[in-house]
N, C-alpha and C positions, 0 to 999 in steps of 0.2 A: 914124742913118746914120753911115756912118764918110764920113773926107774924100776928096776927090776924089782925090790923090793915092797914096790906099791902093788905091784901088779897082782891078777889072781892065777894058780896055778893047778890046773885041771877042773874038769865038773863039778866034782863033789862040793868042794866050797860055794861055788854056785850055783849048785844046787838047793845047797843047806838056806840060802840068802834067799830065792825064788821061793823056799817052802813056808820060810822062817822069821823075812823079815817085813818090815813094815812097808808102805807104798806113798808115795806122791804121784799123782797124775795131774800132767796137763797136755794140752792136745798134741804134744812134738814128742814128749819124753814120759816113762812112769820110771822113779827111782825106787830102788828094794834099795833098804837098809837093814842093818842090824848089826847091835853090837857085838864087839868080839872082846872080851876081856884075854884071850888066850895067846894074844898076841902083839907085839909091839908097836908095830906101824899096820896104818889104815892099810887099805888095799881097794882099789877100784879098777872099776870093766865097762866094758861100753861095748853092747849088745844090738847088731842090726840084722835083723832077720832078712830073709831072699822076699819076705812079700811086704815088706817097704820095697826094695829097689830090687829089680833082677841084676844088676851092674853092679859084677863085684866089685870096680874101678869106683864106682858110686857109694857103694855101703865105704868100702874103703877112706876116699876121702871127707866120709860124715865119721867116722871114728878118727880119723884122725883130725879131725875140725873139733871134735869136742874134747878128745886126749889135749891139746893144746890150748882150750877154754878151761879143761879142769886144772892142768899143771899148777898157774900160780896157789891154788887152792890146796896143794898139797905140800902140808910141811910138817917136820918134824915133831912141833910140838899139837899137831889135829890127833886128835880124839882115836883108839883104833875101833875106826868101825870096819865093816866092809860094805861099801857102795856100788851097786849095778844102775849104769844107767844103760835101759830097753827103747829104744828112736821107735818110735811107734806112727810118725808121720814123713815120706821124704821132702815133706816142705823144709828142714830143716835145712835142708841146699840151700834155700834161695831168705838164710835170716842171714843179718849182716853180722862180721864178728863181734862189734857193741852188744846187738842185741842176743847172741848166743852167748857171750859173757857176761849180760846183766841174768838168763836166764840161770845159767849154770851156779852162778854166784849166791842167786836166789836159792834152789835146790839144795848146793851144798849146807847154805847155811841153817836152813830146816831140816834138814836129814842129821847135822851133825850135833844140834842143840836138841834132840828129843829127849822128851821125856814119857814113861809108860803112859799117863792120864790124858795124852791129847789123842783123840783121834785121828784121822786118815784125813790128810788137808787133799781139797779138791783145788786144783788152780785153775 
C-alpha cells in the first residue's frame, strides 16, 4: 500500500480528475491526470470496476499488484499531480511484475512531465 498521504480521499477529488483531467490509454490501463497546484504531495488511485473481474478477491489483488508497481514512483520530490489509474482489461493478472513495472513506469513518466500543447497519447 502506498502512504496515507498519497492517497485520494472521497469522490469528489475523483471526480474532479474523471471530469478534468487528461488520459493515456492503452489496452490494460487509461490514466486521468491533472495537476493540482493546491496541494503538496501527489496523490494516486487505482480504479477496478466489477466488469473487469466479478472477484473481489481479483480486483483486489490487481490493485494491489499496481499500488506495489506505483510505490517506488512515488516520492517526495514528484510533481503534485493527482493520478487515476482505471484497469480496463483483467489481463492485467496474467502480465509479469517486469512487465507491469515497465508499464507503469512508462505511464507515470508521461502523466507526470505534461505539458498543455501535447495531445491525448494513444499507446
Amino acid at each position: 500500500m502506498i502512504a496515507f498521504k498519497y492517497r485520494f480521499h472521497g469522490h469528489g477529488s475523483l471526480r474532479y480528475v474523471y471530469k478534468n483531467g487528461q488520459a493515456i490509454r492503452t489496452h490494460l490501463v487509461t490514466v486521468k491526470y491533472s495537476r493540482n497546484p493546491h496541494r503538496k504531495n501527489p496523490r494516486i488511485g487505482v480504479v477496478v470496476s466489477k466488469k473487469v473481474l466479478k472477484s473481489a478477491v481479483g480486483r483486489n489483488r490487481i490493485r494491489r499488484r499496481l499500488y506495489e508497481a506505483l510505490r517506488p514512483h512515488i516520492t517526495p520530490d514528484l510533481p503534485s499531480y493527482d493520478v487515476v489509474f482505471i484497469v480496463s482489461s483483467s489481463e492485467i493478472l496474467a502480465q509479469s511484475p517486469s512487465e507491469l513495472n515497465a508499464l507503469v513506469s512508462d505511464l507515470m513518466a508521461q502523466a507526470t512531465t505534461y505539458t498543455p500543447d501535447q495531445k491525448n497519447d494513444i499507446i
